[in-house]
VMD Tcl script that draws the C-alpha trace (Angstrom):
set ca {
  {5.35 43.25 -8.73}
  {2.09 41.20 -7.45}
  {2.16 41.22 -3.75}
  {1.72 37.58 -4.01}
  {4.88 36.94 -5.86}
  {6.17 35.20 -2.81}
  {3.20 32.65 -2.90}
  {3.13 32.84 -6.81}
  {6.92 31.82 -6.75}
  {5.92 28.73 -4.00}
  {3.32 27.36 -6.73}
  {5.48 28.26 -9.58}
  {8.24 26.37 -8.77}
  {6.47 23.37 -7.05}
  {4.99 22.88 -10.87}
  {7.98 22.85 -12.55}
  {9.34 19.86 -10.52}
  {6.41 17.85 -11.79}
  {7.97 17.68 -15.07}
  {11.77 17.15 -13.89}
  {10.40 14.56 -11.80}
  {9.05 12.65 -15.12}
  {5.55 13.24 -13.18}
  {4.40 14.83 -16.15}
  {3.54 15.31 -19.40}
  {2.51 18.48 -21.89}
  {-0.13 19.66 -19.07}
  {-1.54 16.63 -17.48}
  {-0.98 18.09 -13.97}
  {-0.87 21.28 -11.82}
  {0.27 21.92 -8.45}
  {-1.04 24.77 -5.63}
  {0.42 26.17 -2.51}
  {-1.23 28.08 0.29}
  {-1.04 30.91 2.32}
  {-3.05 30.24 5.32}
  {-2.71 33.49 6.73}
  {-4.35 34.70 4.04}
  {-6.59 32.39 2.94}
  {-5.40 32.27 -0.75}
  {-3.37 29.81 -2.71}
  {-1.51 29.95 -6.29}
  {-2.34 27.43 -8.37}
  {-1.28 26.71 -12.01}
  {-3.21 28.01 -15.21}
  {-5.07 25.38 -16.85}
  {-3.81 24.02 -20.72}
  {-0.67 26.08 -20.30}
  {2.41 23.51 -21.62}
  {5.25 23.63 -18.62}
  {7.77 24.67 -21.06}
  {6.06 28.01 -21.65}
  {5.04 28.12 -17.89}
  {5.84 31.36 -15.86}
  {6.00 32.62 -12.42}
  {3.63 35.43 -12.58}
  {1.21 32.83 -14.67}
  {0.00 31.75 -11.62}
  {-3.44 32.51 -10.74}
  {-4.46 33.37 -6.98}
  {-7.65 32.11 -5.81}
  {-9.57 32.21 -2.63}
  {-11.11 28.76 -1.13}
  {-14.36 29.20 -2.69}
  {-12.56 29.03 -6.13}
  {-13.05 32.85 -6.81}
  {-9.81 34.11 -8.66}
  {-8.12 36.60 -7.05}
  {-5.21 37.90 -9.35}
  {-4.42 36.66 -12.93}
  {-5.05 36.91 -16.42}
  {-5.33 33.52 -17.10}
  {-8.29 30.92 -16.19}
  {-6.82 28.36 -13.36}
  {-6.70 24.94 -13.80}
  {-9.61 22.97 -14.25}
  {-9.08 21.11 -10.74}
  {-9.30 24.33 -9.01}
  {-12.66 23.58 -7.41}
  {-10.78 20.25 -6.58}
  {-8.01 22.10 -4.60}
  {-10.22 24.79 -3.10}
  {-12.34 22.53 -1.45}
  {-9.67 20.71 0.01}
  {-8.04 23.40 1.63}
  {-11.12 24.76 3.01}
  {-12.03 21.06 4.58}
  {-8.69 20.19 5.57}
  {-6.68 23.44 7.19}
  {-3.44 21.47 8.04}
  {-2.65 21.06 4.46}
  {-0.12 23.36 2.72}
  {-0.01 21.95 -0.99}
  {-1.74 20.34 -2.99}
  {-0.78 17.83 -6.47}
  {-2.02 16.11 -8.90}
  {-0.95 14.54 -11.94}
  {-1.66 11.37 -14.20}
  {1.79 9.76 -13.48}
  {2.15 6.08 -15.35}
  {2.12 3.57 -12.77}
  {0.13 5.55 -10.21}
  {-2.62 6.05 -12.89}
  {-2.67 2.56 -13.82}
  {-3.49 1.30 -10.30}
  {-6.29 3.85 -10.38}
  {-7.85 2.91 -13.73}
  {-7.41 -0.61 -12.85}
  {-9.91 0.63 -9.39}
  {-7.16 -1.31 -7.08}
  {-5.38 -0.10 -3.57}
  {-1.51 -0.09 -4.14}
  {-0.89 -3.12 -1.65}
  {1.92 -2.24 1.26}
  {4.49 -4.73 0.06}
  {7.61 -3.18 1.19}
  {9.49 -1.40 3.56}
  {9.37 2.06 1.30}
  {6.11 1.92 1.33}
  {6.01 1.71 5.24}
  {8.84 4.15 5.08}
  {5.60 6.05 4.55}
  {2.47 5.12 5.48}
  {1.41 2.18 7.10}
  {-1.74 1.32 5.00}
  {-2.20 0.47 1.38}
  {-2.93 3.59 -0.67}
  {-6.18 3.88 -0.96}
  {-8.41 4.08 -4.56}
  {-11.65 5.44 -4.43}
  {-14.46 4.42 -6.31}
  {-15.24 6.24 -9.67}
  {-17.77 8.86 -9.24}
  {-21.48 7.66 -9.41}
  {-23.13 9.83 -12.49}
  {-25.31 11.96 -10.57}
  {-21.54 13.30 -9.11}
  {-20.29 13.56 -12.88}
  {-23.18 15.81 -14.28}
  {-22.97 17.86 -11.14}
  {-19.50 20.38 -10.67}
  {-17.16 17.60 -11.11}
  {-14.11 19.04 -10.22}
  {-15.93 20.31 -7.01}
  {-17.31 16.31 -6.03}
  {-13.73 14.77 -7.01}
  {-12.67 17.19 -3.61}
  {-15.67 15.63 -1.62}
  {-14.79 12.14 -3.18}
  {-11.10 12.04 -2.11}
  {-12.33 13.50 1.87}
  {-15.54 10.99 1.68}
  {-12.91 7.67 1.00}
  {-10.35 9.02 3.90}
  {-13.61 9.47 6.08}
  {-14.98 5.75 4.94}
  {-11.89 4.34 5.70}
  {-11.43 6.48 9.13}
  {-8.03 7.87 7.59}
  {-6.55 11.14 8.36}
  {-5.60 13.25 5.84}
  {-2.31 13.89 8.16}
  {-1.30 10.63 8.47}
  {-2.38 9.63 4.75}
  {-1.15 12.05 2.26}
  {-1.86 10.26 -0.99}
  {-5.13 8.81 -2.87}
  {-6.19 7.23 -6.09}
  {-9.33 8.30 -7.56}
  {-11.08 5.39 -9.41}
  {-10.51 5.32 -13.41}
  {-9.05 8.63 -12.82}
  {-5.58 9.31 -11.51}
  {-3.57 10.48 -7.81}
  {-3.72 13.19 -5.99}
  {-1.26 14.27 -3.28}
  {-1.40 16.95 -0.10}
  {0.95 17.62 2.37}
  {2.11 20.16 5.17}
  {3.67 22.29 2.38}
  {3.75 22.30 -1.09}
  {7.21 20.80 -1.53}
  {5.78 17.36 0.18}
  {3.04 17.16 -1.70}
  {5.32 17.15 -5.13}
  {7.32 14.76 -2.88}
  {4.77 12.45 -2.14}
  {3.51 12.16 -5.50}
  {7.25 11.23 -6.42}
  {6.98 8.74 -3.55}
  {3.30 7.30 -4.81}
  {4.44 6.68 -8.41}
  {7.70 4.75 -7.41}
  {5.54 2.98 -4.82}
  {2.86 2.25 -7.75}
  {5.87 0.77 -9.99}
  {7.10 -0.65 -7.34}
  {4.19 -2.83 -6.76}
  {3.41 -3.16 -10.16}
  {6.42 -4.99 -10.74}
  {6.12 -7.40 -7.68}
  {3.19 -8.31 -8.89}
  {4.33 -9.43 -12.15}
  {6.99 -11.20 -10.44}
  {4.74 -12.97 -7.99}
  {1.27 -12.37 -8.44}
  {0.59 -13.76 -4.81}
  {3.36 -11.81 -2.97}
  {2.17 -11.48 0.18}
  {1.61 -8.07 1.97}
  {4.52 -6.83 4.12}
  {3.91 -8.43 7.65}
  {2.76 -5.88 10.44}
  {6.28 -5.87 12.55}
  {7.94 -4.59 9.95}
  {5.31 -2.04 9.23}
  {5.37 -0.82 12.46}
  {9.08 -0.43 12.36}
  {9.58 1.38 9.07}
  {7.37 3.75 9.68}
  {8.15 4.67 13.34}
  {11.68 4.61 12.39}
  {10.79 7.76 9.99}
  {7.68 9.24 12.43}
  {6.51 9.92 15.79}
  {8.53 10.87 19.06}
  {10.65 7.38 18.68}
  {12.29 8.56 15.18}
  {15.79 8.29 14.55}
  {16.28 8.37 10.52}
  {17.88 11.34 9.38}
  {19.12 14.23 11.90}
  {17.66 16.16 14.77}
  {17.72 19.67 13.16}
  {15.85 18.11 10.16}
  {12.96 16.78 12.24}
}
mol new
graphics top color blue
foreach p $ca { graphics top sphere $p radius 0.5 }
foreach p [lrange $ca 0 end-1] q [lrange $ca 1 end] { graphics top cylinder $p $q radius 0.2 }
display resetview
């Protein structure tokens, strides 16, 4: 047995909710989870179809993308996920998939707009889309500048990667982080309904205006901060 079976089984099973969650298809998506203490994650094998997906598939690498233990070669967003988690050390998991409505705001290069309370339930800014990648970024490592484009649009926009867990990358598709690996799958379940969401309010009213700032204010503080009160104590 690997001695990182216990991180292995974190990553393992955080990929196989991608699928359940209809997040997915064939393998258009991979998820990681770190070990801080450490300083390794597991992070999904790259072409491998979910359906023949297996625990000890997943490949351990360090945060300068250097595999650590596995047979098989990582996922192709590995620099991607590496360079996050060396950046940003608060983060415990990382996602990304090309989920329908989520990718669809990205190719179309648009912020999901905050039109409802479940989007405040979570954040109270629209989600942001970053530009695509200028092509001196493309014929560089990729993988490696899609990392420094997601921190560069939080930075531009003075976001925190704490308080914003969630991006669109232009033309490309989400990505999602979180304190642990199990929010970031749940956030990128949260960004595509919040995607379709939108998507469908705009078809019903194509100037539906943006959820006004009270109720912003109170959805999310309802959820966050020292004033909460959803859900109970022992699960805050």
């Amino acid at each position: 047995m690997s001695k990182y079976s216990d991180l292995k089984a974190l990553a393992y099973e955080a990929n196989m909710r991608l699928p359940e969650l209809g997040l997915v298809l064939f393998t258009f998506g991979n998820a990681s989870a770190v070990d801080r203490d450490l300083g390794l994650f597991a992070i999904k094998p790259s072409g491998v179809p979910y359906k023949q997906l297996k625990e000890e598939d997943m490949v351990i690498m360090d945060y300068d993308a250097q595999v650590i233990e596995g047979d098989m070669r990582p996922s192709s967003d590995v620099n991607t996920h590496a360079l996050l988690y060396k950046e940003w050390d608060n983060i415990g998991g990382i996602v990304h998939t090309h989920s329908t409505y989520a990718t669809s705001w990205a190719q179309a290069q648009v912020d999901i707009p905050i039109f409802g309370t479940t989007h405040a339930d979570h954040l109270t800014v629209d989600i942001p889309c970053a530009p695509p990648m200028d092509d001196e970024m493309i014929k560089g490592d990729y993988e490696y500048q899609t990392g420094w484009q997601i921190i560069n649009e939080l930075s531009d926009r003075d976001l925190s990667p704490d308080e914003v867990e969630m991006i669109l990358i232009g033309n490309h598709a989400p990505f999602t982080w979180g304190k642990d690996v199990n929010k970031a799958v749940y956030n990128s379940a949260v960004l595509e309904e919040v995607a379709k969401m939108a998507f469908l309010t705009r078809q019903i009213n194509p100037s539906a205006p943006k959820l006004k700032d009270a109720l912003v204010d109170k959805h999310f503080s309802r959820k966050h901060g020292p004033d909460s009160y959803y859900g109970q104590e022992n699960q805050k």
